[in-house]
TIBARO-481336 format. One record per residue (C-alpha): residue in one letter; y negated, z, x. Coordinates in steps of 0.1 Angstrom, whole numbers. Last residue first. Example, Ala and Ser with C-alpha at 12.3 -4.5 7.8 and 13.67 -1.06 7.14 Angstrom:
% residues 2
<bakol aa="S" north="11" up="71" east="137"/>
<bakol aa="A" north="45" up="78" east="123"/>
This chain:
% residues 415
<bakol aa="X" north="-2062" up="1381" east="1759"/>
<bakol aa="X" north="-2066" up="1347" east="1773"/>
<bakol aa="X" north="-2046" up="1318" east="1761"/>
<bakol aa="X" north="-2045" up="1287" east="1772"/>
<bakol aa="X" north="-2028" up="1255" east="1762"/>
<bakol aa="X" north="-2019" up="1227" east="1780"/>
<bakol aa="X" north="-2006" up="1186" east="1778"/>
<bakol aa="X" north="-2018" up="1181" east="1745"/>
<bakol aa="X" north="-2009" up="1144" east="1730"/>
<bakol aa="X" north="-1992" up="1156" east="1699"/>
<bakol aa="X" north="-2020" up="1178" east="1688"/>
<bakol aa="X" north="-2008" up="1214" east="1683"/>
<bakol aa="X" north="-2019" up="1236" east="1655"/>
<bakol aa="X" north="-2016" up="1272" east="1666"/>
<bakol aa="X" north="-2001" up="1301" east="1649"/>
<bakol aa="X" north="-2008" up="1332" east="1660"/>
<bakol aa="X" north="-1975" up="1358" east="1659"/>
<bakol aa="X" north="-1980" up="1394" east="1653"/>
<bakol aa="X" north="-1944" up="1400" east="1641"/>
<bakol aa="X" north="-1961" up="1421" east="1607"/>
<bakol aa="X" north="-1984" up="1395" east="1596"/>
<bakol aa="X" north="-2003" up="1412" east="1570"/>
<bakol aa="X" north="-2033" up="1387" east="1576"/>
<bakol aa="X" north="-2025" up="1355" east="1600"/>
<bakol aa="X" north="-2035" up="1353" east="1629"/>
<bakol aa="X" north="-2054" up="1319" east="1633"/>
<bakol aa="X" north="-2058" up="1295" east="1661"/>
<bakol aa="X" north="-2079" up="1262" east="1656"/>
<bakol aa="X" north="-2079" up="1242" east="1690"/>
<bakol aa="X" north="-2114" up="1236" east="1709"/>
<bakol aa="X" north="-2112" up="1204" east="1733"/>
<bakol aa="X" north="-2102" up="1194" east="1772"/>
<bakol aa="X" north="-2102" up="1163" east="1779"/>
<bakol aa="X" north="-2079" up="1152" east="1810"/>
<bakol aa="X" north="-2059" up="1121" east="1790"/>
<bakol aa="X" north="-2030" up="1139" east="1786"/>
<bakol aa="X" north="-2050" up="1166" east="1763"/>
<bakol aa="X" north="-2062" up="1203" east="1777"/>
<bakol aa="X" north="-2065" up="1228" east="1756"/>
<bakol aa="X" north="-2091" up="1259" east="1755"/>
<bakol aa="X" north="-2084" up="1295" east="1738"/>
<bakol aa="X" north="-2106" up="1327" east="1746"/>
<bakol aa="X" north="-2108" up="1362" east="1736"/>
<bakol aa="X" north="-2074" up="1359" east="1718"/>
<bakol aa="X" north="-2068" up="1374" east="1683"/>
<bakol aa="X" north="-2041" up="1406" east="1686"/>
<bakol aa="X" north="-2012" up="1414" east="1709"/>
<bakol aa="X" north="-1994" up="1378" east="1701"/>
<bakol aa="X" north="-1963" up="1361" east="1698"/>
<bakol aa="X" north="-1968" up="1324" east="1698"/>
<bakol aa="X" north="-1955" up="1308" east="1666"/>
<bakol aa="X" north="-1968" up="1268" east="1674"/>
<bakol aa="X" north="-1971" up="1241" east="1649"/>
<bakol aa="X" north="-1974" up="1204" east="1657"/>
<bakol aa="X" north="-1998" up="1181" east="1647"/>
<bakol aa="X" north="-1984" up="1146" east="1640"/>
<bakol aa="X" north="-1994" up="1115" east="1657"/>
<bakol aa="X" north="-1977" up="1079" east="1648"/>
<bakol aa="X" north="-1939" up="1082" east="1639"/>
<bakol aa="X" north="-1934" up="1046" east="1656"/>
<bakol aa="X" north="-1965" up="1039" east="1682"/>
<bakol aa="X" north="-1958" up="1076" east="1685"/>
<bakol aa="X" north="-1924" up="1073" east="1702"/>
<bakol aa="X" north="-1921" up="1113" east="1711"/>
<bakol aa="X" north="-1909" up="1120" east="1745"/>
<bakol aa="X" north="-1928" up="1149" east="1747"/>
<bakol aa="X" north="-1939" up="1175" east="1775"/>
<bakol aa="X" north="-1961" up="1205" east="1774"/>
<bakol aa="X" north="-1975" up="1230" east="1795"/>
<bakol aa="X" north="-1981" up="1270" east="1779"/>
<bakol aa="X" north="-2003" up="1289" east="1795"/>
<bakol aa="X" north="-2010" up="1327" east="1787"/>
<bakol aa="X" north="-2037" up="1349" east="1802"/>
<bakol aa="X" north="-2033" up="1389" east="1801"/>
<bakol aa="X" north="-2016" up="1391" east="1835"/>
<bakol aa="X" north="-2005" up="1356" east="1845"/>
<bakol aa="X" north="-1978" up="1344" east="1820"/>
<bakol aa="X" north="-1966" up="1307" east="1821"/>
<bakol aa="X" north="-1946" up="1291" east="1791"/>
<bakol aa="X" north="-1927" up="1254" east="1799"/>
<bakol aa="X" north="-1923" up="1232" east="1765"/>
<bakol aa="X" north="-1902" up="1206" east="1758"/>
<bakol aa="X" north="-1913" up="1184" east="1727"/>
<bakol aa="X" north="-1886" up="1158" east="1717"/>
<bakol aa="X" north="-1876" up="1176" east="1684"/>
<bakol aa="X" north="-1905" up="1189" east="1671"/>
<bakol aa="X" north="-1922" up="1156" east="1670"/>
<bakol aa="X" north="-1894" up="1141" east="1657"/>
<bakol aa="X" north="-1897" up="1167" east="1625"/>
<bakol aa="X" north="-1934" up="1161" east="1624"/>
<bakol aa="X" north="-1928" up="1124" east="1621"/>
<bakol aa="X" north="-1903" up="1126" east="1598"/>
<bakol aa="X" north="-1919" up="1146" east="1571"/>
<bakol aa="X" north="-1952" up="1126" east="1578"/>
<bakol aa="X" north="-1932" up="1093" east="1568"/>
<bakol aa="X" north="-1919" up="1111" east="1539"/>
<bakol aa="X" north="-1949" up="1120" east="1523"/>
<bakol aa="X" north="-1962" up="1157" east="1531"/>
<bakol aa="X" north="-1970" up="1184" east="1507"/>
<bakol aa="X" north="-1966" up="1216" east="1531"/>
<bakol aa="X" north="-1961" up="1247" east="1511"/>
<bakol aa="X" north="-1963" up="1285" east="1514"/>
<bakol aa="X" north="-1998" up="1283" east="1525"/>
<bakol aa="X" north="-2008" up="1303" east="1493"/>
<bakol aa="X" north="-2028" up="1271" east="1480"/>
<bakol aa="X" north="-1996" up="1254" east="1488"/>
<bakol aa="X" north="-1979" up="1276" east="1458"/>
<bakol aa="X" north="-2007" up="1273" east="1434"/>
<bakol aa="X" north="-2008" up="1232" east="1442"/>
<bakol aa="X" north="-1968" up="1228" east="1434"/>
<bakol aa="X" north="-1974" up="1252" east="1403"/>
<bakol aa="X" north="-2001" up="1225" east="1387"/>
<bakol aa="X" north="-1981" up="1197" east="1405"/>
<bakol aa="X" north="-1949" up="1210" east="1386"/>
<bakol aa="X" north="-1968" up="1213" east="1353"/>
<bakol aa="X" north="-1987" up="1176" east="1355"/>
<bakol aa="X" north="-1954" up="1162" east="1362"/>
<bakol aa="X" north="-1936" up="1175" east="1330"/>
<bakol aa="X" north="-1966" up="1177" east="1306"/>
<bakol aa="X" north="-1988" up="1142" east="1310"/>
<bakol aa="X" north="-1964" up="1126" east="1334"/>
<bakol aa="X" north="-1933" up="1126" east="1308"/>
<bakol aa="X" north="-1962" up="1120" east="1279"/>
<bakol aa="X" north="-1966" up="1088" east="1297"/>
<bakol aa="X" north="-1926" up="1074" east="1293"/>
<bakol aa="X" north="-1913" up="1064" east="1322"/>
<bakol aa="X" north="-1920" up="1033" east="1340"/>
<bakol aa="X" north="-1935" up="1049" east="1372"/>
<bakol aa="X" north="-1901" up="1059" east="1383"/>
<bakol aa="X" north="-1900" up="1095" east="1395"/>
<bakol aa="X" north="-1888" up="1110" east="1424"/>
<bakol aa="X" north="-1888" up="1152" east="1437"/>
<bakol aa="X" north="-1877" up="1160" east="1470"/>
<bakol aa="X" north="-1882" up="1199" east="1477"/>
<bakol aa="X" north="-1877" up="1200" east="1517"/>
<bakol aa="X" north="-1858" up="1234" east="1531"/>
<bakol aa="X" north="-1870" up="1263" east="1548"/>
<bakol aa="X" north="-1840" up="1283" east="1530"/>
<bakol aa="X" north="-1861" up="1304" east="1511"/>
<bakol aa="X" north="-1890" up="1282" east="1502"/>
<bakol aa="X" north="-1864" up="1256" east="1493"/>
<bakol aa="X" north="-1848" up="1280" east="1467"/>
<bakol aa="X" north="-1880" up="1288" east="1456"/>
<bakol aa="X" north="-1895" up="1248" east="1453"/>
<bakol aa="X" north="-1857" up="1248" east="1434"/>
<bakol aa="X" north="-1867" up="1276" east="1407"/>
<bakol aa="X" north="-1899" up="1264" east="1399"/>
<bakol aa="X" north="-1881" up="1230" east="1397"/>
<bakol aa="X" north="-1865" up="1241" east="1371"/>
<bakol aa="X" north="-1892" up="1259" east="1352"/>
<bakol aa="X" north="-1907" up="1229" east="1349"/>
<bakol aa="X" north="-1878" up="1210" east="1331"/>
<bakol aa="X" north="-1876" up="1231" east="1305"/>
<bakol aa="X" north="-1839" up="1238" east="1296"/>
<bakol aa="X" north="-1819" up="1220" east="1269"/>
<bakol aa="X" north="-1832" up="1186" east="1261"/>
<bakol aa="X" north="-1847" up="1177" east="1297"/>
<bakol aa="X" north="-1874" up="1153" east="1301"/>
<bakol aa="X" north="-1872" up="1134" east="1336"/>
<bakol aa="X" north="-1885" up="1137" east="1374"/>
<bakol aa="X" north="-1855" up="1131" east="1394"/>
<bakol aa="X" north="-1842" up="1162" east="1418"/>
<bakol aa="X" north="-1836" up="1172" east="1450"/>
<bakol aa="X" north="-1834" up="1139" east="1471"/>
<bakol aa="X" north="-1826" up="1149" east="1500"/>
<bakol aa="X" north="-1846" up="1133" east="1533"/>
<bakol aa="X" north="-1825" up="1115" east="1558"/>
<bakol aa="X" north="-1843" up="1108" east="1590"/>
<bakol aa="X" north="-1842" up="1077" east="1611"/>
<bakol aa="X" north="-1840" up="1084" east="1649"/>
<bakol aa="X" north="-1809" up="1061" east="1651"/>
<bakol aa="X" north="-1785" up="1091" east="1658"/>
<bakol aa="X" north="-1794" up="1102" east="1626"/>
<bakol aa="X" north="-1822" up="1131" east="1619"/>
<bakol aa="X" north="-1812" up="1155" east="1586"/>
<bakol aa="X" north="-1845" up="1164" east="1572"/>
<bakol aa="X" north="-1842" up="1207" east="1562"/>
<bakol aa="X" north="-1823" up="1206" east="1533"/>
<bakol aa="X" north="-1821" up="1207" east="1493"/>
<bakol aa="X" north="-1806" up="1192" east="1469"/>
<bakol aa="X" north="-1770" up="1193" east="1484"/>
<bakol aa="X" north="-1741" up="1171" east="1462"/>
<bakol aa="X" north="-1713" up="1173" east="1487"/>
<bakol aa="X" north="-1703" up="1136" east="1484"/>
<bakol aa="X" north="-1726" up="1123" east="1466"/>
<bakol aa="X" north="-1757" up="1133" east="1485"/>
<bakol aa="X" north="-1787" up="1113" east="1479"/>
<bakol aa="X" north="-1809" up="1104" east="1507"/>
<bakol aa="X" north="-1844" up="1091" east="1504"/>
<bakol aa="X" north="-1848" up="1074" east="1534"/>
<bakol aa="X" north="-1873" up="1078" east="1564"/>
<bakol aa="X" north="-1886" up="1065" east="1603"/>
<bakol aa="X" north="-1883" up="1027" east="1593"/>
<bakol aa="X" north="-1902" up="1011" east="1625"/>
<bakol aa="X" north="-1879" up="974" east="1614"/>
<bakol aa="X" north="-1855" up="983" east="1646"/>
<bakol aa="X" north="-1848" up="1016" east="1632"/>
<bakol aa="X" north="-1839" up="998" east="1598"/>
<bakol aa="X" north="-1817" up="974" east="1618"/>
<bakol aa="X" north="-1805" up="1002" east="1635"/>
<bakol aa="X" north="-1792" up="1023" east="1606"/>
<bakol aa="X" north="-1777" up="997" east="1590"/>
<bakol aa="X" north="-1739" up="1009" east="1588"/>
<bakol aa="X" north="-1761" up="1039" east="1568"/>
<bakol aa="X" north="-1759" up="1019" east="1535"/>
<bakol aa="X" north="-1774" up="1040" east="1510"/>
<bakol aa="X" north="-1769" up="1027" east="1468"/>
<bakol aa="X" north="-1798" up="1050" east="1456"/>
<bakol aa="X" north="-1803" up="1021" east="1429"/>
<bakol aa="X" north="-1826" up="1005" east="1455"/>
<bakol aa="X" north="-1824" up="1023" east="1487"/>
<bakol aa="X" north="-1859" up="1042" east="1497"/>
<bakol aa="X" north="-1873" up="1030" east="1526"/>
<bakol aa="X" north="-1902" up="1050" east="1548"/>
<bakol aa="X" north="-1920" up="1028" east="1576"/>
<bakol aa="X" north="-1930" up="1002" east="1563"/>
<bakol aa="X" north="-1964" up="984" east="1580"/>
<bakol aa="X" north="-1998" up="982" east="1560"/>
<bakol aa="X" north="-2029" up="966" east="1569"/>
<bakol aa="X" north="-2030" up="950" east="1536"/>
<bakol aa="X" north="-2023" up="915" east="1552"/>
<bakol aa="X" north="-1993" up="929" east="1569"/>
<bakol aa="X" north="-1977" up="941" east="1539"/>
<bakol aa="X" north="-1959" up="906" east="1527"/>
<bakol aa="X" north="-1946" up="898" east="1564"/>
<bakol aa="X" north="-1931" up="941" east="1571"/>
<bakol aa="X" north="-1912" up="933" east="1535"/>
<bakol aa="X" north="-1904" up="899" east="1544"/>
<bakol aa="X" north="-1886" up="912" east="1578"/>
<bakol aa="X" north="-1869" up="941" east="1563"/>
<bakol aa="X" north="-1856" up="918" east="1536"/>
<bakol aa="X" north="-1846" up="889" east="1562"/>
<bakol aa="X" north="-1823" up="918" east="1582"/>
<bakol aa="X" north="-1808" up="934" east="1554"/>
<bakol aa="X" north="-1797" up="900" east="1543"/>
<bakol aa="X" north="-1787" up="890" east="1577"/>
<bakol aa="X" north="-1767" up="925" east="1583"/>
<bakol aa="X" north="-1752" up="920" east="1552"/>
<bakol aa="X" north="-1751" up="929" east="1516"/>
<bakol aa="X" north="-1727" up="934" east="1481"/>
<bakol aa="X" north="-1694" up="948" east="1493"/>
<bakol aa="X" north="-1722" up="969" east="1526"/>
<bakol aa="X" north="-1741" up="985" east="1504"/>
<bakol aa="X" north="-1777" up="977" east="1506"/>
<bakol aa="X" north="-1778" up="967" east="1467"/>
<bakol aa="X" north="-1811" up="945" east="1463"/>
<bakol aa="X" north="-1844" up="952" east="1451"/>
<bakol aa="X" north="-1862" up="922" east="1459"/>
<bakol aa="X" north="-1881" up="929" east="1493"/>
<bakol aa="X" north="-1867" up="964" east="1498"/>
<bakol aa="X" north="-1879" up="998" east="1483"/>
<bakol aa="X" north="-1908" up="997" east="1510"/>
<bakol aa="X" north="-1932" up="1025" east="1519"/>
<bakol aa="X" north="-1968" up="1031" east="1511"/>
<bakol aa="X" north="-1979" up="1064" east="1520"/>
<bakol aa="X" north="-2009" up="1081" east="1497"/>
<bakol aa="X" north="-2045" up="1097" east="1511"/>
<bakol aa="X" north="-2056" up="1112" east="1482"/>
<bakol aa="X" north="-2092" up="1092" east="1475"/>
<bakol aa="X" north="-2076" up="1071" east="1461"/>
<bakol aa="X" north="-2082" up="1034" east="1474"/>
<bakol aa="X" north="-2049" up="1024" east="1490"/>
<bakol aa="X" north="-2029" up="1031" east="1457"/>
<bakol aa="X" north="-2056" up="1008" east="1438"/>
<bakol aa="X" north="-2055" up="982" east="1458"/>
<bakol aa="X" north="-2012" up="986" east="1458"/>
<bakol aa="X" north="-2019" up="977" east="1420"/>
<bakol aa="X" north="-2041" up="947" east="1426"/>
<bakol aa="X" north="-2013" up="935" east="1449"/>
<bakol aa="X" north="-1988" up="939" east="1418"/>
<bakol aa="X" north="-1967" up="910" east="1414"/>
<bakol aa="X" north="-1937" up="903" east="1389"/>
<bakol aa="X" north="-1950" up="921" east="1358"/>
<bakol aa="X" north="-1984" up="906" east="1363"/>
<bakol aa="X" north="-1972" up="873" east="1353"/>
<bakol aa="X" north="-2001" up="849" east="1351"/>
<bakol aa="X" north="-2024" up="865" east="1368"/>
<bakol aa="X" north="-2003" up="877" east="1395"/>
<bakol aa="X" north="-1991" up="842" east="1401"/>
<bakol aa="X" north="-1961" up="820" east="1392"/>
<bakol aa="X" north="-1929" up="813" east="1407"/>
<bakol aa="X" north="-1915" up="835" east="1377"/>
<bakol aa="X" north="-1887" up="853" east="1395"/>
<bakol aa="X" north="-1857" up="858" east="1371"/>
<bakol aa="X" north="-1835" up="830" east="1390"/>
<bakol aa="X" north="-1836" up="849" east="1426"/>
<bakol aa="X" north="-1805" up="863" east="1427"/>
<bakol aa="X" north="-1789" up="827" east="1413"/>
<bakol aa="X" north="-1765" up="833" east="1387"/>
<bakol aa="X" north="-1750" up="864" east="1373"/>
<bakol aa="X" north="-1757" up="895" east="1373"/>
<bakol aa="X" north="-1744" up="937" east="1368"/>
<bakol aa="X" north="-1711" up="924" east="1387"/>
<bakol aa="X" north="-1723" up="936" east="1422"/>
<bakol aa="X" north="-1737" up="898" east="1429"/>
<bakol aa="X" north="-1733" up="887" east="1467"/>
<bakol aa="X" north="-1769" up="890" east="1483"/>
<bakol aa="X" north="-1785" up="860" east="1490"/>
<bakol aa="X" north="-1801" up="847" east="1522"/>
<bakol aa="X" north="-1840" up="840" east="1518"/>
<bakol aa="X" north="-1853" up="805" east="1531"/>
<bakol aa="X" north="-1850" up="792" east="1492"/>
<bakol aa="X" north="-1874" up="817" east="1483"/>
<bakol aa="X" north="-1875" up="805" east="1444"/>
<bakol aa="X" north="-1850" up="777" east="1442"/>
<bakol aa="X" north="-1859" up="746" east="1426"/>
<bakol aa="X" north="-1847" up="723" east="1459"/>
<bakol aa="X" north="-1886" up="714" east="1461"/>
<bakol aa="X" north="-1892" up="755" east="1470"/>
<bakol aa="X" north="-1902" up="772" east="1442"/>
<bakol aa="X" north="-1939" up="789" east="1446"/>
<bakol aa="X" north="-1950" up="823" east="1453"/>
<bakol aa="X" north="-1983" up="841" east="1439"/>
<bakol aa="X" north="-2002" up="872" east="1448"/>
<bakol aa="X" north="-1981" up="886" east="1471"/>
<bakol aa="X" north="-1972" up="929" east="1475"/>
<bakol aa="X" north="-1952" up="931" east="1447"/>
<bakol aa="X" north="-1924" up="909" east="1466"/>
<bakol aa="X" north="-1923" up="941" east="1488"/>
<bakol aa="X" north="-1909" up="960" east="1462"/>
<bakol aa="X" north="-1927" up="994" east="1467"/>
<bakol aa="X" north="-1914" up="1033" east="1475"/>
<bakol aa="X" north="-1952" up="1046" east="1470"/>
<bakol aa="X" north="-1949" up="1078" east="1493"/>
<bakol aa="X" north="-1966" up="1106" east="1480"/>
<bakol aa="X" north="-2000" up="1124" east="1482"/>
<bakol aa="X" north="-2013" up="1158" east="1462"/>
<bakol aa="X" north="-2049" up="1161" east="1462"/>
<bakol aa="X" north="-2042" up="1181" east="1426"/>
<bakol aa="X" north="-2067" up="1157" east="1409"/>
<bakol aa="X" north="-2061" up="1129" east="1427"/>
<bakol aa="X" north="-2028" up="1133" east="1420"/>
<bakol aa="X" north="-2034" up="1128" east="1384"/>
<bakol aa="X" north="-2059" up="1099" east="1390"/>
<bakol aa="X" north="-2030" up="1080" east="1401"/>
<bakol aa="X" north="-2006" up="1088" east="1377"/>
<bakol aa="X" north="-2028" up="1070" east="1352"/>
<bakol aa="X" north="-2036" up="1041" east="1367"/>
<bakol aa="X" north="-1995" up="1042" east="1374"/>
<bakol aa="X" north="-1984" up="1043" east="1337"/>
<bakol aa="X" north="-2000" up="1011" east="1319"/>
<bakol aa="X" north="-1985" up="987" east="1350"/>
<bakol aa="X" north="-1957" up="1014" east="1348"/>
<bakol aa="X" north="-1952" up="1009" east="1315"/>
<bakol aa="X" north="-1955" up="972" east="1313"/>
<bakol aa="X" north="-1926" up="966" east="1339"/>
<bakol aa="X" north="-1903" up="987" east="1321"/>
<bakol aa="X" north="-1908" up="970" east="1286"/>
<bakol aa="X" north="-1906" up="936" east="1306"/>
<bakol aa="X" north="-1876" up="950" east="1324"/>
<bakol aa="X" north="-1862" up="959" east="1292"/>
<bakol aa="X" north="-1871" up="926" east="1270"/>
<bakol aa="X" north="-1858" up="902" east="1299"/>
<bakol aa="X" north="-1825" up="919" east="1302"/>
<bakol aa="X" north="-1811" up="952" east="1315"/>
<bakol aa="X" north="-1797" up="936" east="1351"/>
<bakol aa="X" north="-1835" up="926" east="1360"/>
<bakol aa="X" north="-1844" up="962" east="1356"/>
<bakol aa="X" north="-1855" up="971" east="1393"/>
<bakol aa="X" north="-1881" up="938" east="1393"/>
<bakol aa="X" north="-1899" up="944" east="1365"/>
<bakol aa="X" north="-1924" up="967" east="1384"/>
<bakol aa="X" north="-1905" up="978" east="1410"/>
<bakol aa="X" north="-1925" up="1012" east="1424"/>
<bakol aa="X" north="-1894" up="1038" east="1429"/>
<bakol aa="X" north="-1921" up="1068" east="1437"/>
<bakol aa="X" north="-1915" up="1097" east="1457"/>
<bakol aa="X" north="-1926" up="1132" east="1462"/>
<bakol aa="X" north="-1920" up="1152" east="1492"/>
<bakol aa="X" north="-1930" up="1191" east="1495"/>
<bakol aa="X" north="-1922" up="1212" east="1526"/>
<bakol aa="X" north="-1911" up="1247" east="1525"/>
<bakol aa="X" north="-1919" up="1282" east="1540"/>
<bakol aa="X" north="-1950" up="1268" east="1555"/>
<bakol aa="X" north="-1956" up="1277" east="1590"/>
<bakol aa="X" north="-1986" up="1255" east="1593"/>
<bakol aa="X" north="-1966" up="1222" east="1598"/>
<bakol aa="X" north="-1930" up="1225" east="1588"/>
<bakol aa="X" north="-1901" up="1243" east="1605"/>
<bakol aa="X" north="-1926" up="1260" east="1629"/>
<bakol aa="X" north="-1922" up="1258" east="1666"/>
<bakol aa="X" north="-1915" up="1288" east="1682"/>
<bakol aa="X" north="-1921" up="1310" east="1717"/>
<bakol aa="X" north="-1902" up="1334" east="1720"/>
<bakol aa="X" north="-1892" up="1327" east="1754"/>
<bakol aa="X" north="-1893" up="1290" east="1744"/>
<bakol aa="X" north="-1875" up="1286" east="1707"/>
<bakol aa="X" north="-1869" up="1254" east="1687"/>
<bakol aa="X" north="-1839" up="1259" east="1665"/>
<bakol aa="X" north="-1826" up="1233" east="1645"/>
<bakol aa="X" north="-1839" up="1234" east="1610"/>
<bakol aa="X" north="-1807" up="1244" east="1585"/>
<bakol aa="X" north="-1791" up="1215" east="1568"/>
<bakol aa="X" north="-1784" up="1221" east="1531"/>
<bakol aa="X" north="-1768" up="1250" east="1510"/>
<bakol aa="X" north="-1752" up="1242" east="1476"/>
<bakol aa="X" north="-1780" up="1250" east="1453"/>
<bakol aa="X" north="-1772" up="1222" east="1424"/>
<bakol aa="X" north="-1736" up="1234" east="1424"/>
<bakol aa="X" north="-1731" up="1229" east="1385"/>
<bakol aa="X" north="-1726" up="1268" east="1391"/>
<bakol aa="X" north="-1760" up="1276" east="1408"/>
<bakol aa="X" north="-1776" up="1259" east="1383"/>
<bakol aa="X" north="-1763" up="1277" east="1357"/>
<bakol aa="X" north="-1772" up="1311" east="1375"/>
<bakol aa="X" north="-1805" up="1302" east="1381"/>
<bakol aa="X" north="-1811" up="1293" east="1346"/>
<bakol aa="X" north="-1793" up="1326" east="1332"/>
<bakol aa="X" north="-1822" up="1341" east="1357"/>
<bakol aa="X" north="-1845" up="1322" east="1349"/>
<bakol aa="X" north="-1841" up="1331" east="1307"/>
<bakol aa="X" north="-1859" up="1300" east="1291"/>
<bakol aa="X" north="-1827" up="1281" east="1269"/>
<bakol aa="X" north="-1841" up="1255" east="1249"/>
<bakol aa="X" north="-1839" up="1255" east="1212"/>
């Protein structure tokens, strides 16, 4: 029997400290002037993430396991696909980037990618790292290569992120890795997604071993995101924590499983609350190998209540990449606020790196008499074009909220 009372839920999950308070979003106020936590002034943003190995994650279990594993998610991820197609829900595809070719060869030593450094073995293997890879072809072994896969993923009509989960699925802490080996994976990674027009730019660590001694080498590589997980204090959910390297730490909130004595939707009702509360992120990850009735009830619930709650505008479902991007967005805008009788202008400035967190749209919380008569902005580049501005029903501070390009230079107001 499971137990169904929320608010005996709550208060369990309260004390096994699964609601211990997370990062706040810094403050970005001009003369009451504000830029929303998350884009559109939701209360919370949404982040789902996939581990994407294949058989590569479960080399440590033994051939039958990762072949089990690796057959599931080939079975699974077809599946999953059309499932968040349905909801128009994206996430960020955390890939091995040895998925991404369609056939490696050994090198005439015998060794499968001789030119790659080796990590040192965490006890779990033994051997050469590389002595499970087939050498073959995706044809042959489609457990060990998944470009047809990734196809798929780009195709949907749900526009998903494809990040990297390392080239081979190695241990990034610093016992079993180095810089070099860091290094070469980054580098593969970035080689093997280049033909598919891809570049990484969100990293999840493999085993969620972090290593944050290589922050710049991931900063270096355009990583803008990692999946955090907090041993040490054990928060769920935060606002994105930003490192001195400009790479953003998103909590991992909870793993998407069966559980045997609460149901497991209700749960994360509770956290997407909690987050909506706080102005936090819900993180939620799944490995595609899991059992299909997992996605068919679990996963189908929370993105059934995840879609309710964004139809609302209480939600932002962003991948990690956008997380970031909007949250560096927000941080290196300056903003100068002009009032001339009944006509407002704000100017803005922005250090942001786009050719590495790309474009984001900001949101503005201008306080407001009522809807403007007129609105125009101006971009860098002298063009001037319409911008949407809405005041919301029932809102009670009066405050429009404007969706800013990241290359706007001025907006006016005229009331």
């Amino acid at each position: 029997m499971k137990l169904r009372n929320t608010t005996v839920l709550e208060s369990v999950f309260t004390i096994m400290g699964n609601f211990v308070r997370g990062n706040a979003p810094p403050t970005k106020l001009w003369s009451g002037i504000e830029v929303a936590p998350f884009k559109d002034n939701a209360d919370a943003a949404i982040c789902i993430s996939a581990d994407f190995e294949l058989s590569w994650g479960w080399r440590a279990r033994g051939q039958e396991i990762s072949e089990f594993k690796g057959k599931n998610s080939r079975r699974n991820i077809p599946f999953i696909l059309t499932l968040l197609d349905d909801y128009s829900i994206p996430i960020t595809w955390a890939t091995v980037g040895h998925l991404f070719l369609e056939s490696c060869t050994r090198s005439s030593s015998g060794l499968a990618h001789a030119n790659m450094p080796r990590p040192l073995s965490d006890g779990t293997w033994t051997g050469d790292w590389y002595s499970d890879d087939p050498c073959s072809n995706v044809q042959k072994d489609p457990l060990w290569y998944g470009p047809d896969l990734i196809q798929q993923i780009m195709e949907c009509r749900t526009s998903h992120e494809v990040g990297t989960h390392s080239f081979s699925h190695i241990d990034f802490t610093g016992c079993y890795s180095s810089p070099e080996v860091v290094r070469r994976e980054l580098e593969s990674c970035i080689d093997a997604m280049q033909p598919f027009g891809l570049s990484p730019k969100s990293l999840v660590f493999p085993r969620n071993r972090s290593e944050y001694s290589y922050l710049p080498l991931l900063a270096s590589a355009g990583i803008v995101a990692v999946r955090h997980r907090d041993r040490d204090v054990g928060i769920r959910l935060s606002h994105p924590q930003r490192t001195s390297t400009g790479v953003y730490k998103i909590y991992e909130s909870m793993n998407l499983r069966t559980a045997r004595h609460y149901d497991y939707v209700q749960k994360a009702k509770l956290f997407i609350r909690k987050a909506m509360e706080r102005h936090a992120v819900y993180s939620l990850w799944f490995h595609p190998c899991e059992s299909i009735d997992l996605f068919e009830t679990q996963f189908r619930g929370i993105l059934d209540y995840i879609d309710s709650e964004r139809k609302t505008g209480r939600l932002w479902v962003a991948t990690m990449a956008e997380l970031a991007g909007y949250c560096e967005a927000r941080e290196q805008l300056q903003l100068r606020r002009e009032r001339n009788g009944n006509t407002l202008t704000l100017s803005f400035r922005s250090s942001l790196d786009r050719s590495r967190y790309g474009t984001p749209e900001l949101s503005l919380l201008i306080p407001a008499p009522g809807e403007p008569e007129s609105v125009w902005l101006e971009l860098t580049n002298g063009e001037r074009k319409p911008v949407d501005v809405r005041l919301p029903s029932g809102n009670g501070l009066r405050k429009l909220i404007v969706n800013l390009p990241t290359n706007a230079k001025t907006l006016q107001l005229t009331f």
